[in-house]
C-alpha positions in Angstrom: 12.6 -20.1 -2.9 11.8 -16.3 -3.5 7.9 -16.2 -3.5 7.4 -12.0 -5.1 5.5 -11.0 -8.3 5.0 -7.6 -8.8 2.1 -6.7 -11.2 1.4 -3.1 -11.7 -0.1 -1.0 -14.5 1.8 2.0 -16.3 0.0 4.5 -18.4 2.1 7.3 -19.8 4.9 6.2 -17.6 3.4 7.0 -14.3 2.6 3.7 -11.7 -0.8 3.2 -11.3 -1.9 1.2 -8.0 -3.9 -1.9 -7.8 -7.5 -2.0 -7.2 -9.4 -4.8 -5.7 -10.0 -6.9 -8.9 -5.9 -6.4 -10.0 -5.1 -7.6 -6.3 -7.3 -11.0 -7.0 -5.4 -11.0 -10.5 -2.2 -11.1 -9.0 -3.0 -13.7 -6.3 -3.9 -16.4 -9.3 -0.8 -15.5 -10.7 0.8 -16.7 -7.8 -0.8 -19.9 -7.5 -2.8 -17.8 -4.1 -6.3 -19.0 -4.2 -8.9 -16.4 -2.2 -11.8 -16.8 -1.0 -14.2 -14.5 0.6 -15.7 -16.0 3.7 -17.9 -15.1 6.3 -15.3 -14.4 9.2 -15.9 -13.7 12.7 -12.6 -12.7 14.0 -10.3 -11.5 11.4 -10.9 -9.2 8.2 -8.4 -11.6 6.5 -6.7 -14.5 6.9 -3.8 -16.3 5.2 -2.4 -19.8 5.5 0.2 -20.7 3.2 -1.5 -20.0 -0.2 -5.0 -19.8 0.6 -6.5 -16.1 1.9 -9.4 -15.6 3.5 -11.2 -12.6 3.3 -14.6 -11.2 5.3 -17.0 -10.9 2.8 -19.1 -8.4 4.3 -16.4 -5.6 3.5 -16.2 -2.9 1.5 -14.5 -2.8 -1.6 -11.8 -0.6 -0.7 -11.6 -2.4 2.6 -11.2 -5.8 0.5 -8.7 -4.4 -1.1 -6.4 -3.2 2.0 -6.8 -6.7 3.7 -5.7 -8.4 0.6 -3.2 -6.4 0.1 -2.1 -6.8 3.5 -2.4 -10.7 3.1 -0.6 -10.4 0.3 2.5 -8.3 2.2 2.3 -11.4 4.7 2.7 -14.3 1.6 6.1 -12.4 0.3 7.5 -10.9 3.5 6.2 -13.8 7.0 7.8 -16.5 7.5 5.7 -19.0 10.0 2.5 -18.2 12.1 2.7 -14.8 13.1 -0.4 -14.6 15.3 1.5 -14.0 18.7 2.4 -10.2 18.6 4.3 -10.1 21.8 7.1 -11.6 20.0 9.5 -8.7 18.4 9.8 -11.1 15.3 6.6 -11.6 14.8 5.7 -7.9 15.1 8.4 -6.7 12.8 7.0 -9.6 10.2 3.7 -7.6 10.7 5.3 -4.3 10.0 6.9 -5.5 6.9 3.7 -6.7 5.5 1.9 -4.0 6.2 4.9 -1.8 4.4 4.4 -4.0 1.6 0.5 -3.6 1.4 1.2 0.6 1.5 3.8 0.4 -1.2 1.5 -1.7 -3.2 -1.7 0.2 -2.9 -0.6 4.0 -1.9 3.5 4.1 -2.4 5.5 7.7 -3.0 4.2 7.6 -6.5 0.6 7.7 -5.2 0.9 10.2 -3.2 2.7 12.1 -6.3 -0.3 10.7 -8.5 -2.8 12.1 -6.4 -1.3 15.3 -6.2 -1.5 15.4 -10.1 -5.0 14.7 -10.2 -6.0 17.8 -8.0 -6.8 15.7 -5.3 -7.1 18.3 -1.5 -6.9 16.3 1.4 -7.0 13.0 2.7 -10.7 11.7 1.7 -9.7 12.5 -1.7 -6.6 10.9 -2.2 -7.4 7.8 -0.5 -10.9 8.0 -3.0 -8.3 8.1 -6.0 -6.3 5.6 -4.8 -9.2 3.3 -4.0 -8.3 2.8 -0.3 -9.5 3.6 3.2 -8.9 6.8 4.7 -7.7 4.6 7.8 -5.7 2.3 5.6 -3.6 5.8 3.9 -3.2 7.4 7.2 -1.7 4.6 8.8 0.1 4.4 5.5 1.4 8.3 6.0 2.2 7.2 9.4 4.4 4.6 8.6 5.9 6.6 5.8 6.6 9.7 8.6 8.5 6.7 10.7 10.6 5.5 7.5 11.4 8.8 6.1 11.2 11.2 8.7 9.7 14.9 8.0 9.4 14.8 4.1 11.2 12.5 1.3 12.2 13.7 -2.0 11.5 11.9 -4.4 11.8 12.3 -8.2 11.0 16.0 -8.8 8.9 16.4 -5.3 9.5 17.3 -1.9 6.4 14.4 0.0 6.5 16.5 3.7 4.3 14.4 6.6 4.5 16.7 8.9 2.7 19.0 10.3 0.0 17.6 7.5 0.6 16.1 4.2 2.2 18.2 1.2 3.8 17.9 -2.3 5.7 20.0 -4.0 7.7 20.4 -7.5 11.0 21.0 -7.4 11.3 24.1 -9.3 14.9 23.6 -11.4 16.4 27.0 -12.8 17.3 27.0 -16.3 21.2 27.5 -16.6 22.2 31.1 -17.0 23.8 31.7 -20.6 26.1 34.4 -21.1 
C-alpha cells in the first residue's frame, strides 16, 4: 500500500508551503496522530503512525521535525535508527528530501525571491523555517542539482551563494 497525500495551498497559481498548523492538518488526514511530548533525546519521533514531537520547540522548529517525520512515514520502511547501515542512511536522506520539498522546494525559493526577500534569514522567515533547516535544504539541493537548476522561467544558482534569476525571453523579431 502507497501511504502519500500531498496537501498544499495555491493562491494565484503559485505553491504555497506548509506551516506548522497545515503540517498537523495533513497528519489527521492521514490517519497520523501527533503528539507533542516532553523528549529527552530526539526532537521527533515516529513509530508507525504516531509522531512525537519535543514540545519545548520553536514553531518553526516544530515544523521542520514534523515535516521530517512526515518524510520518514511516506519514504522509511522499518526502524531506521542504526545510521551505519547505507540503507538506513539513504532512507534518512530521502526523508529529509521530502521534508525540504515540502516546506522550502524550487518554488520557495522562487516565492521568496518574489517577495523581495535578501538573504538567507529572510527567506527561511517567509517560508516559516529554520535558517539551519533551509541551508541544509540548499545543501542538499547543490548535491541533487549541481551549480544552479532551471526551473520554470529562473535560473536557482547554489553556488558560490544563493541566486535567482528570470529568464529574460526576446520577443521574436518581425520583419
Amino acid at each position: 500500500m502507497i501511504k502519500f497525500l500531498m496537501i498544499s495551498k495555491i493562491i494565484n497559481s503559485q505553491v504555497i508551503q506548509l506551516n506548522y498548523e497545515e503540517l498537523l492538518i495533513e497528519s489527521e488526514c492521514s490517519n497520523i496522530i501527533t503528539k507533542e511530548k516532553p523528549l529527552n533525546a530526539y526532537d521527533g519521533r515516529i513509530n508507525g503512525n504516531k509522531i512525537a514531537i519535543r514540545r519545548n520547540l520553536s514553531t518553526k522548529e516544530k515544523t521542520c521535525v514534523l515535516a521530517e517525520e512526515l518524510g520518514h512515514y511516506y519514504t522509511t520502511v522499518g526502524n531506521i535508527l542504526d545510521q551505519s547501515h547505507t540503507g538506513n542512511r539513504k532512507q534518512e536522506h530521502h526523508a529529509r528530501l521530502w521534508a525540504y520539498n515540502k516546506l522550502v522546494g524550487l518554488d520557495g525559493i522562487v516565492n521568496a525571491y518574489q517577495h523581495k526577500c535578501r538573504d538567507l534569514y529572510e527567506i527561511a522567515d517567509y517560508l516559516e523555517v529554520t535558517e539551519d533547516f533551509l541551508y541544509d535544504t540548499l545543501s542538499a539541493y547543490q548535491n541533487k542539482y549541481g551549480t544552479h537548476v532551471k526551473y520554470e522561467n529562473y535560473i536557482i544558482t547554489f553556488i558560490p551563494t544563493l541566486n535567482v534569476n528570470l529568464i529574460q525571453t526576446n520577443p521574436t523579431q518581425q520583419t
